[in-house]
PADO-918064 format. One record per residue (C-alpha): residue number from 1; residue in three letters; x, y, z. Coordinates in steps of 0.02 Angstrom, whole numbers, padded with zeros to 5 digits. Layout:
N
R   resi   resn        X        Y        Z
R    NUM    Ala        X        Y        Z
...
//
This chain:
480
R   resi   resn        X        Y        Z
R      1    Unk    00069    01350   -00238
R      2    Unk   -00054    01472   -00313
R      3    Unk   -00166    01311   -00391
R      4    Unk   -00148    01230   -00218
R      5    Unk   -00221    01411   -00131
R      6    Unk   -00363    01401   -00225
R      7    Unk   -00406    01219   -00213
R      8    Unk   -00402    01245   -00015
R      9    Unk   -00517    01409   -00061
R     10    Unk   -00635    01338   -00149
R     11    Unk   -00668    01187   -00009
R     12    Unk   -00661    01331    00115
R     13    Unk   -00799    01392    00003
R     14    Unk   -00898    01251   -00031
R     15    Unk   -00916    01189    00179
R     16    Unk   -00957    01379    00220
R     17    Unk   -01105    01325    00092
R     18    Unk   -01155    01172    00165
R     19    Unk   -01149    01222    00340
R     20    Unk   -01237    01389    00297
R     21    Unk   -01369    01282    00214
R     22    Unk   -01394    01184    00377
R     23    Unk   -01428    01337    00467
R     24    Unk   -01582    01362    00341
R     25    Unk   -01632    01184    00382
R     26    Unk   -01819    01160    00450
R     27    Unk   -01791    01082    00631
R     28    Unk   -01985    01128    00675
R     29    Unk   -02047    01007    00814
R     30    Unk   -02218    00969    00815
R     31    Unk   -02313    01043    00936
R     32    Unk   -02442    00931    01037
R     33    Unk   -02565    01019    01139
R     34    Unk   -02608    00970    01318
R     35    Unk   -02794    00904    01342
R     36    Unk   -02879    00875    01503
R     37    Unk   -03030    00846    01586
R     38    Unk   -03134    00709    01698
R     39    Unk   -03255    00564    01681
R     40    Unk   -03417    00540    01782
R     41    Unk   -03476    00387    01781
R     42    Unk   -03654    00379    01758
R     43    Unk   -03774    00242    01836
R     44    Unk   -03854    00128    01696
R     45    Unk   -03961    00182    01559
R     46    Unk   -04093    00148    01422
R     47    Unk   -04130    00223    01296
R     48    Unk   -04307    00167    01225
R     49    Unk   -04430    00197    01063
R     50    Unk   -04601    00217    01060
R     51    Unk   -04711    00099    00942
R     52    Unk   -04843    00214    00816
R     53    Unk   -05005    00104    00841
R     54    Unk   -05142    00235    00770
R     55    Unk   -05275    00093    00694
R     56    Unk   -05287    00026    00856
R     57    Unk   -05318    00179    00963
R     58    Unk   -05459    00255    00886
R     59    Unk   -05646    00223    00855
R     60    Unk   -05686    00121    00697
R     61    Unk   -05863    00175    00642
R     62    Unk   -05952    00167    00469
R     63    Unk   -06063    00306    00431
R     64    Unk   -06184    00380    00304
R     65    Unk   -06293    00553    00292
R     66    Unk   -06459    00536    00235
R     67    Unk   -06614    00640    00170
R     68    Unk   -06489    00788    00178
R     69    Unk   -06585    00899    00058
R     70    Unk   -06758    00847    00120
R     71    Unk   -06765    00956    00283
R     72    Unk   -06743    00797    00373
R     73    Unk   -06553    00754    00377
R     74    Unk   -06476    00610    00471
R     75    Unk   -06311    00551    00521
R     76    Unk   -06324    00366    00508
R     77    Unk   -06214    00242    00606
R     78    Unk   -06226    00062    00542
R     79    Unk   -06069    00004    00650
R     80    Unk   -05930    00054    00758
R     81    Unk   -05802   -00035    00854
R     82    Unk   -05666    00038    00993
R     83    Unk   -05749    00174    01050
R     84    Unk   -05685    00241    01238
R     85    Unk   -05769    00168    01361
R     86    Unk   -05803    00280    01536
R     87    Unk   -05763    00261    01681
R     88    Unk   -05850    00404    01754
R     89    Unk   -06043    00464    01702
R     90    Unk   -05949    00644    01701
R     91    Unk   -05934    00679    01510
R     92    Unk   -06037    00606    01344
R     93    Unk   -05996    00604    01154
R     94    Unk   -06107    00735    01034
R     95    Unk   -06103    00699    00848
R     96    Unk   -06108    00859    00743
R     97    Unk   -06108    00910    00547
R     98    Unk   -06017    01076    00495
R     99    Unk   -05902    01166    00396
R    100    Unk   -05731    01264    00436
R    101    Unk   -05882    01375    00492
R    102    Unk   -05997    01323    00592
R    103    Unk   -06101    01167    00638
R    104    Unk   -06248    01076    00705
R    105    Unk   -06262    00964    00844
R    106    Unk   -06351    00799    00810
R    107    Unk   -06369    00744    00979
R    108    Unk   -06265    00689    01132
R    109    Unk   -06228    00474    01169
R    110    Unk   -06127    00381    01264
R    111    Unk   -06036    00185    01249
R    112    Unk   -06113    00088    01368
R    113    Unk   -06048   -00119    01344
R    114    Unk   -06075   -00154    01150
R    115    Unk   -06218   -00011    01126
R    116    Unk   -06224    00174    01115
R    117    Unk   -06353    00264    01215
R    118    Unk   -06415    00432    01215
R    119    Unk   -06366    00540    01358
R    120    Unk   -06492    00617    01472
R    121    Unk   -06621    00476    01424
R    122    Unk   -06514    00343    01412
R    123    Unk   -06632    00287    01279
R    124    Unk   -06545    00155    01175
R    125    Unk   -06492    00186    01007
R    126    Unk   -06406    00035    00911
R    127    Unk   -06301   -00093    00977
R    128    Unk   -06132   -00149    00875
R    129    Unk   -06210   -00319    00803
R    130    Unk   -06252   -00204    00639
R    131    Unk   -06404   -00113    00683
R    132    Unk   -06419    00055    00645
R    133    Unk   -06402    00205    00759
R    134    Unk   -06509    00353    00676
R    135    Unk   -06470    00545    00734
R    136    Unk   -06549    00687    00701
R    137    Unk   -06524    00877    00718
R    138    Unk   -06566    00950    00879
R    139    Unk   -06701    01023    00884
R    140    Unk   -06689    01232    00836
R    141    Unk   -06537    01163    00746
R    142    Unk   -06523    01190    00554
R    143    Unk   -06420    01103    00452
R    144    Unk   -06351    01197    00300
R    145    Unk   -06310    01117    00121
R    146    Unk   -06125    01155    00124
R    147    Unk   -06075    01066    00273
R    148    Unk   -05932    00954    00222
R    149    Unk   -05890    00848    00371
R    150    Unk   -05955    00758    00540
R    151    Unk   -05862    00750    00714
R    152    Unk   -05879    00675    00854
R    153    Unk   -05832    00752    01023
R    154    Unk   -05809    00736    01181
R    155    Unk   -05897    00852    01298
R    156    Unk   -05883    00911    01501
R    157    Unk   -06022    00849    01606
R    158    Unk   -06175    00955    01631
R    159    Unk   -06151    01031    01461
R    160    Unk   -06321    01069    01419
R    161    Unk   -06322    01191    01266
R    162    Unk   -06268    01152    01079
R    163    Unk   -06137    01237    01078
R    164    Unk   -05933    01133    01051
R    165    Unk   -05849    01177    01199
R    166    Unk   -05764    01002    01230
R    167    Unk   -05653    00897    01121
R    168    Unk   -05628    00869    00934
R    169    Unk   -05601    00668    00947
R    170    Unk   -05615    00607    00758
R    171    Unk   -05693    00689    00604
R    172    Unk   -05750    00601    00447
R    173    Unk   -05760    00706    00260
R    174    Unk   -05945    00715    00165
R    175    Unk   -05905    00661    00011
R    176    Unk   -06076    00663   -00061
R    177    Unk   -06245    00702    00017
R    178    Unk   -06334    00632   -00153
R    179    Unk   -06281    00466   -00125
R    180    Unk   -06247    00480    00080
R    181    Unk   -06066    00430    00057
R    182    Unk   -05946    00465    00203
R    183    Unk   -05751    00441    00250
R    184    Unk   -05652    00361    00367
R    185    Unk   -05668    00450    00541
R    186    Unk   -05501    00505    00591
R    187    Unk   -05415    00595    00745
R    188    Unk   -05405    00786    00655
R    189    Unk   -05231    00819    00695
R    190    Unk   -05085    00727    00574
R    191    Unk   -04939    00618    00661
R    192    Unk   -04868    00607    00503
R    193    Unk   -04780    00734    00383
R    194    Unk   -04745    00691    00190
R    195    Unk   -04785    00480    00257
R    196    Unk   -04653    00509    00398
R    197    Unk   -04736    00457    00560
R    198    Unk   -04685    00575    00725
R    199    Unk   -04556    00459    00826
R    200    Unk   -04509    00495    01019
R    201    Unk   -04406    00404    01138
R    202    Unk   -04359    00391    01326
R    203    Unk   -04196    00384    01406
R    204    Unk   -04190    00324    01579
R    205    Unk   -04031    00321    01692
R    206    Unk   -04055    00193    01849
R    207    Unk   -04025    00338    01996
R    208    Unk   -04129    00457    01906
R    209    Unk   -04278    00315    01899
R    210    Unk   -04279    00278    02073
R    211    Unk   -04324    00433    02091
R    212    Unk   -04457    00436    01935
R    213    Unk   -04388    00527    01827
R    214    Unk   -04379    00496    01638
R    215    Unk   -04295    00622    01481
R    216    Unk   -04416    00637    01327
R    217    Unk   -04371    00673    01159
R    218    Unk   -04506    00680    01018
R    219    Unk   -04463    00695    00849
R    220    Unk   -04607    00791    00728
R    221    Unk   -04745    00775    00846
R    222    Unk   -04896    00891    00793
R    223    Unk   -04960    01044    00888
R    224    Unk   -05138    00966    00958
R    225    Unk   -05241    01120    00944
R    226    Unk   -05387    01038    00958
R    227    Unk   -05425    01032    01160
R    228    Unk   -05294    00896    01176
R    229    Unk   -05137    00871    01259
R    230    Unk   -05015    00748    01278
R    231    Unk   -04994    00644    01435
R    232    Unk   -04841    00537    01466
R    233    Unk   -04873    00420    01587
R    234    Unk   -04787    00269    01675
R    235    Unk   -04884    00097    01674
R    236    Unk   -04862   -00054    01770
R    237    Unk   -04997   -00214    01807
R    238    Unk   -04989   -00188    01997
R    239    Unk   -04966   -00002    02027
R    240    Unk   -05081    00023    01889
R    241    Unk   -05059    00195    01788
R    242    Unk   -04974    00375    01852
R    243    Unk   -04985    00537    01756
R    244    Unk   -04790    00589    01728
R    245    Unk   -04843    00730    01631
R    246    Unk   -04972    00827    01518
R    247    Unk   -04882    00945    01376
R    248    Unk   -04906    01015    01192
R    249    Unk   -04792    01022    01079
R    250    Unk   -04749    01187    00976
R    251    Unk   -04631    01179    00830
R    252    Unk   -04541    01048    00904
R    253    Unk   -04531    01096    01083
R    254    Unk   -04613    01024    01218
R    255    Unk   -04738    01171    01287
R    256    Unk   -04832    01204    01441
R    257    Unk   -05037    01151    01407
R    258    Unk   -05119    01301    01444
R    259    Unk   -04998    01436    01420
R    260    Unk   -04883    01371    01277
R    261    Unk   -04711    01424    01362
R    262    Unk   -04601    01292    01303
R    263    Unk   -04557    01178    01484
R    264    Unk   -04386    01222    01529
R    265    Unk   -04326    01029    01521
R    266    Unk   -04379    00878    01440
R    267    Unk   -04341    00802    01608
R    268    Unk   -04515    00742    01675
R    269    Unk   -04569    00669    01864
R    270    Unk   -04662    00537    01882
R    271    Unk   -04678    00509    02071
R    272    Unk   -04632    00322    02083
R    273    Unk   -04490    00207    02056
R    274    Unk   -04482    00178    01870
R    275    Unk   -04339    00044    01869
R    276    Unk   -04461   -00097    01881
R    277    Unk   -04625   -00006    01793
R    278    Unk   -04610   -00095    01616
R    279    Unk   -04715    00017    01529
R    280    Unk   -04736    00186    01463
R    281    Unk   -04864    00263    01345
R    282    Unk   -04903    00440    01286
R    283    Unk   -05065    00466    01281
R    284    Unk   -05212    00606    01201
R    285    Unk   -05283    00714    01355
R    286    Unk   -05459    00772    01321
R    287    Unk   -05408    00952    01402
R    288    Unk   -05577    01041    01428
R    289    Unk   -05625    01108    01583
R    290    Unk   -05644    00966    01723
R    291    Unk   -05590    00838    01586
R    292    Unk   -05537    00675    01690
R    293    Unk   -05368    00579    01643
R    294    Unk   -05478    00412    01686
R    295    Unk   -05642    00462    01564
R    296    Unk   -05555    00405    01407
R    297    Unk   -05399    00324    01335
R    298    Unk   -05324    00369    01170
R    299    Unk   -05143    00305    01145
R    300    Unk   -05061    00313    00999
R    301    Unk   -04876    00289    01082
R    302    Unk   -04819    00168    01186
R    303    Unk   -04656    00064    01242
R    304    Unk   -04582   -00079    01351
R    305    Unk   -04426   -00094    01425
R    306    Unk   -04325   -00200    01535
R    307    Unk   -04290   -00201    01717
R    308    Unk   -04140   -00122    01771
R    309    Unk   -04007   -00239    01773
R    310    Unk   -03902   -00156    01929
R    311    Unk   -04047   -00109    02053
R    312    Unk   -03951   -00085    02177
R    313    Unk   -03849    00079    02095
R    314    Unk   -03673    00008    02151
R    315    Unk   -03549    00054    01978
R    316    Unk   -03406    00028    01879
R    317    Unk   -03244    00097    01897
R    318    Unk   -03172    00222    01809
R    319    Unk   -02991    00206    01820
R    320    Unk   -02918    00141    01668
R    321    Unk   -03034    00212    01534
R    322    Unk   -02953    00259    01385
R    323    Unk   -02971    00420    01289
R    324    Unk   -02892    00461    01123
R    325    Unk   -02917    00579    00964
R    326    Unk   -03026    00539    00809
R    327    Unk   -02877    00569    00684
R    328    Unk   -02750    00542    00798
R    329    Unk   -02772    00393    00894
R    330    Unk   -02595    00387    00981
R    331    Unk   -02637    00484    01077
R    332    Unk   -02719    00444    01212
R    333    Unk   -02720    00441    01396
R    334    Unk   -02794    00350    01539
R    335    Unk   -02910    00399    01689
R    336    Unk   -02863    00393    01864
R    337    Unk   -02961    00330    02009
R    338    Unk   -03072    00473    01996
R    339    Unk   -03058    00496    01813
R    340    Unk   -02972    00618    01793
R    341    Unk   -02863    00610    01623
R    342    Unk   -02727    00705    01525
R    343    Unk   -02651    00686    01354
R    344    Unk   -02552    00749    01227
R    345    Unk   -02612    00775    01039
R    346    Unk   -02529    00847    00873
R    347    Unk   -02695    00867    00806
R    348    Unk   -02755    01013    00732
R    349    Unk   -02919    01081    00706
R    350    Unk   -03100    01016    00749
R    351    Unk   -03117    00834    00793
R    352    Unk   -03188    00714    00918
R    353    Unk   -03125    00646    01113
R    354    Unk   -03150    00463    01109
R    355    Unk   -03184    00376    01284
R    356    Unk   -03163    00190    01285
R    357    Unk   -03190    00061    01441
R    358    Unk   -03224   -00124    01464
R    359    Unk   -03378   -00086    01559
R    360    Unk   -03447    00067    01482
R    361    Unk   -03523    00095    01343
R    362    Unk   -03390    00195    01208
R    363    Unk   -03441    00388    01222
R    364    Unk   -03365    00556    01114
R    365    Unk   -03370    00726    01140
R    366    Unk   -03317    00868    00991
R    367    Unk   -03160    00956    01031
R    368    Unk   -03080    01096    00923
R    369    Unk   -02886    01080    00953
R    370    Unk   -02788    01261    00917
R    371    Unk   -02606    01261    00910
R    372    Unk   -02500    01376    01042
R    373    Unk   -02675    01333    01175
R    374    Unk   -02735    01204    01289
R    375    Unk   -02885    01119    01319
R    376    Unk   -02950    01077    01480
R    377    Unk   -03109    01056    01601
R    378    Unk   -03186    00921    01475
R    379    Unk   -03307    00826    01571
R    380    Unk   -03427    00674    01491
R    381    Unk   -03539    00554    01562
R    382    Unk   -03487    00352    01541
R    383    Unk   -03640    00253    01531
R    384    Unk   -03619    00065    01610
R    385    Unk   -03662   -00072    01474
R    386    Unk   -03819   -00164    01488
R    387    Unk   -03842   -00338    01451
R    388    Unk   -03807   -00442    01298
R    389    Unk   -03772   -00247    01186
R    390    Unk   -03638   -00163    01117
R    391    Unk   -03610    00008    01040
R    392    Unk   -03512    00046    00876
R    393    Unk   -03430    00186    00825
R    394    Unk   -03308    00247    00663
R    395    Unk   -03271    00424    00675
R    396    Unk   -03192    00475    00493
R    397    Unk   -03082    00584    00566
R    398    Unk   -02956    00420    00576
R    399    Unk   -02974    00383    00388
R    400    Unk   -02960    00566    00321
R    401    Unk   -02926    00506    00136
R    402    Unk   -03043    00414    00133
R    403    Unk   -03242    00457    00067
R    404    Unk   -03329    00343    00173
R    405    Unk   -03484    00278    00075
R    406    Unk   -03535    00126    00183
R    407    Unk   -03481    00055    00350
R    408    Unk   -03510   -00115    00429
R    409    Unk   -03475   -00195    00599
R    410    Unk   -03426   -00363    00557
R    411    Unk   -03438   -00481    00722
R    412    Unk   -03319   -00645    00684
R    413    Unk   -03383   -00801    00711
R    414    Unk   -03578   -00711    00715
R    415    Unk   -03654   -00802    00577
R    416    Unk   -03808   -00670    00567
R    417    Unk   -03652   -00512    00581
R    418    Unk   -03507   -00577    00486
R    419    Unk   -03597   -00508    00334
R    420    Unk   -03582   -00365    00426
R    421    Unk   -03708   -00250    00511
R    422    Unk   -03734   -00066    00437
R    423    Unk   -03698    00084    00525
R    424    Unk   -03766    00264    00473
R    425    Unk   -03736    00440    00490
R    426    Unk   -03907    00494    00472
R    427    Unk   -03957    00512    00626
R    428    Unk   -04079    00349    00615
R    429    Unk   -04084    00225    00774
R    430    Unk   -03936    00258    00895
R    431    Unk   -03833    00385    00796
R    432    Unk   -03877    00541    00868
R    433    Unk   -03810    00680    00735
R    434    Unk   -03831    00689    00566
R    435    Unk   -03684    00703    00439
R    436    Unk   -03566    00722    00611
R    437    Unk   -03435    00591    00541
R    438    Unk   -03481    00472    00668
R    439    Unk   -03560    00319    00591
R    440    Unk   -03659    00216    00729
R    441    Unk   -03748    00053    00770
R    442    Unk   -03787   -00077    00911
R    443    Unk   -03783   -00235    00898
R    444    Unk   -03909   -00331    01047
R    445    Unk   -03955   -00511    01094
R    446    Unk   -03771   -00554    01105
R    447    Unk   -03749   -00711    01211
R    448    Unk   -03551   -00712    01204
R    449    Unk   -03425   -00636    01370
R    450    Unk   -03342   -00562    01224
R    451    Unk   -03320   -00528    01031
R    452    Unk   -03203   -00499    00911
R    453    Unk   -03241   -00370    00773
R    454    Unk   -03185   -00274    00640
R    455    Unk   -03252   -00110    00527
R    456    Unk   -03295   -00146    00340
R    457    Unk   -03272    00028    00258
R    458    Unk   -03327    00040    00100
R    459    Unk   -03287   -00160    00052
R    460    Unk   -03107   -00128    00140
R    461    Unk   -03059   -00232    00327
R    462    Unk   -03007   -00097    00463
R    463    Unk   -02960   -00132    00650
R    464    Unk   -03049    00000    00775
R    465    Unk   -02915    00134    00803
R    466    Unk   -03008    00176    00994
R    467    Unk   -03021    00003    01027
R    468    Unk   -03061   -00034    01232
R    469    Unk   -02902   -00111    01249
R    470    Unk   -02753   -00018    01196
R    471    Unk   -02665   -00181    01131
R    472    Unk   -02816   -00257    01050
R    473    Unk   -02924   -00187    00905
R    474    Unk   -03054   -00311    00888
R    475    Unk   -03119   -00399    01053
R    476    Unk   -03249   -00301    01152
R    477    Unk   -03310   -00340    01341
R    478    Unk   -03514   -00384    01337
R    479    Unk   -03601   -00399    01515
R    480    Unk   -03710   -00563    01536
//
């Protein structure tokens, strides 16, 4: 009876155990925070490059100095090709020697057809078939041993005296007044830094062009501190050119001309309807006083881009877009008819909101998720596709054990992309953050309604976790 008492004790025992164990259990749901926000859709946009074209911009002109110890120096042009041509008879070109000093004029000319002439006289001084164009000091003018270097600059009309007041155009080194020898003549302000050339770029949405205006972003452009300015300006063969703006630039930010305040938007009017203007060009503004934008034409930067596809600013809907979580792609939600958009994520810390639709281009925004909060009022702009393009992204956030060390879009049945087309994170071409864990690229010239892709990451075959459609990772929409 006594063995039987404890038996029945000790199972007493043992299930007081287990079901005190299960009280210890962990039964922790996981908590998903609420996210919420809206979409705008945007009207259609490009986003263009300017092309670097220095060689052709500027004058070409061989030069010599002669008889520079003699008392009787000379500046000795034996060529020259590209010089600005007026359009007015309101400003002239004066050569000068000098130092980081001072300098000495050697006369004032001006281009007239394929000759130089001198102003005042209009005497003529050498045409561009090889014959040489001799200058000589001004007269009272003296002309000192140690001068190291010749410009050439462009001065205001009426300007009488010998004294620089307009602007530096090019400047050319002295290498040795022995022998006469001379360099290259040169603008005197750098666009490039360590061989990297200054880049900028224009985006353009279709309801902000019809009413001319045009965003500019400028990457490395130098301060022009020598009676210069920049002049963006909008080009087309029929309404000829308009002046959109005239700026400096000052450690990287677009400044006012003549006060330096940096402008309070890259945002810039140009007066017209840019959606069928093909052409825009930043140019180098002589900036002395009454300087004229039509006198001369110096541009270094210029671009081309297409006619808006959707002139007449009707746009996609935005019901139906998808938005999910880099690093947790289940979740997602989709917008209503005025897209609006909630959803649900277990995520945890700083990622990215991915917006997907079958007539937008794909879009993100940075979100950091905090347990026990909420997120909401997250508003982004959806930019319409544009003809025959599509946009790639791979957020690493979805492959977290992963070190990505290359990614590829690889377009099936593409012959030229099913080797697969690189994307970066360095902030080259259309990625627009450095080292942000987005990798980018855009594919153009695609003929197709739609494609089927997939991501190469490094060597390994992935689907697109924020893929447009939420039951299809590989085909994406492209507008024809």
């Amino acid at each position: 009876m006594k063995n039987k008492k404890n038996i029945f004790t000790k199972i007493v025992f043992i299930c007081s155990m287990l079901l005190l164990q299960g009280c210890f259990q962990d039964y922790t749901v996981e908590e998903k925070i609420p996210i919420s926000g809206q979409i705008v859709g945007s009207s259609e946009r490009q986003e263009v490059a300017f092309t670097y074209d220095m060689n052709t911009t500027f004058p070409v002109i061989n030069s010599r100095v002669a008889d520079w110890t003699t008392g009787a120096p000379k500046i000795i042009i034996s060529n020259f090709s590209n010089f600005p041509v007026r359009t007015t008879q309101q400003s002239f070109f004066e050569l000068w020697a000098g130092s980081a000093i001072d300098r000495a004029s050697f006369g004032k000319f001006y281009v007239s057809g394929s000759g130089l002439f001198q102003a005042g006289t209009d005497l003529a001084l050498c045409q561009a078939d090889g014959t040489e164009c001799v200058f000589q000091p001004t007269a009272g003018q003296v002309v000192k041993l140690d001068y190291d270097r010749i410009e050439i600059s462009i001065e205001p009309a009426g300007d009488a005296d010998i004294v620089q007041s307009g602007s530096v155009m090019v400047v050319a080194e002295i290498l040795n007044i022995n022998s006469g020898l001379v360099g290259p003549f040169k603008f005197p302000v750098s666009f490039e830094t360590a061989s990297v050339v200054a880049t900028g770029s224009v985006e353009l949405f279709a309801d902000q062009a019809r009413q001319g205006l045009v965003n500019l972003s400028l990457k490395g452009f130098p301060f022009l501190n020598n009676k210069f300015a920049y002049k963006l300006s909008s080009v087309d063969d029929i309404g000829g050119s308009v002046r959109c703006a005239a700026f400096n630039v000052v450690n990287g930010q677009i400044v006012d001309v003549t006060t330096l305040v940096p402008k309070s938007s890259n945002t810039f009017s140009c007066g017209v309807d840019l959606r069928d203007r093909p052409t825009m060009k930043i140019s180098l503004l002589p900036t002395f006083e009454n300087a004229s934008d039509a006198d001369f034409n110096f541009t270094p930067y210029s671009l081309t881009y297409a006619p808006f596809v959707n002139n007449n600013n009707t746009e996609p809907s935005i019901q139906n877009l998808r938005v999910s979580v880099a690093g947790n792609s289940t979740a997602r939600g989709l917008t209503d008819v005025v897209g609006k958009f909630e959803l649900l994520s277990s995520y945890s810390g700083k990622t990215k909101l991915v917006f997907r639709g079958l007539d937008f281009n794909p879009n993100f925004q940075e979100v950091t998720v905090v347990q026990g909060s909420s997120i909401s009022g997250v508003t982004i702009n959806m930019i319409p596709k544009t003809k025959g393009r599509a946009l790639f992204h791979l957020f690493e956030k979805d492959w977290p054990a992963t070190e990505i060390l290359s990614a590829k879009v690889i377009i099936i049945g593409d012959a030229s992309a099913e080797v697969g087309i690189p994307m970066n994170d360095n902030g080259d071409g259309v990625d627009k953050v450095k080292g942000d864990g987005v990798w980018t690229v855009e594919k153009t010239g695609i003929t197709a309604s739609t494609i089927d892709y997939t991501f190469s990451i490094n060597g390994s075959t992935h689907g697109d976790p924020h893929a447009e459609k939420i039951d299809d990772s590989s085909t994406m929409k492209i507008i024809q």
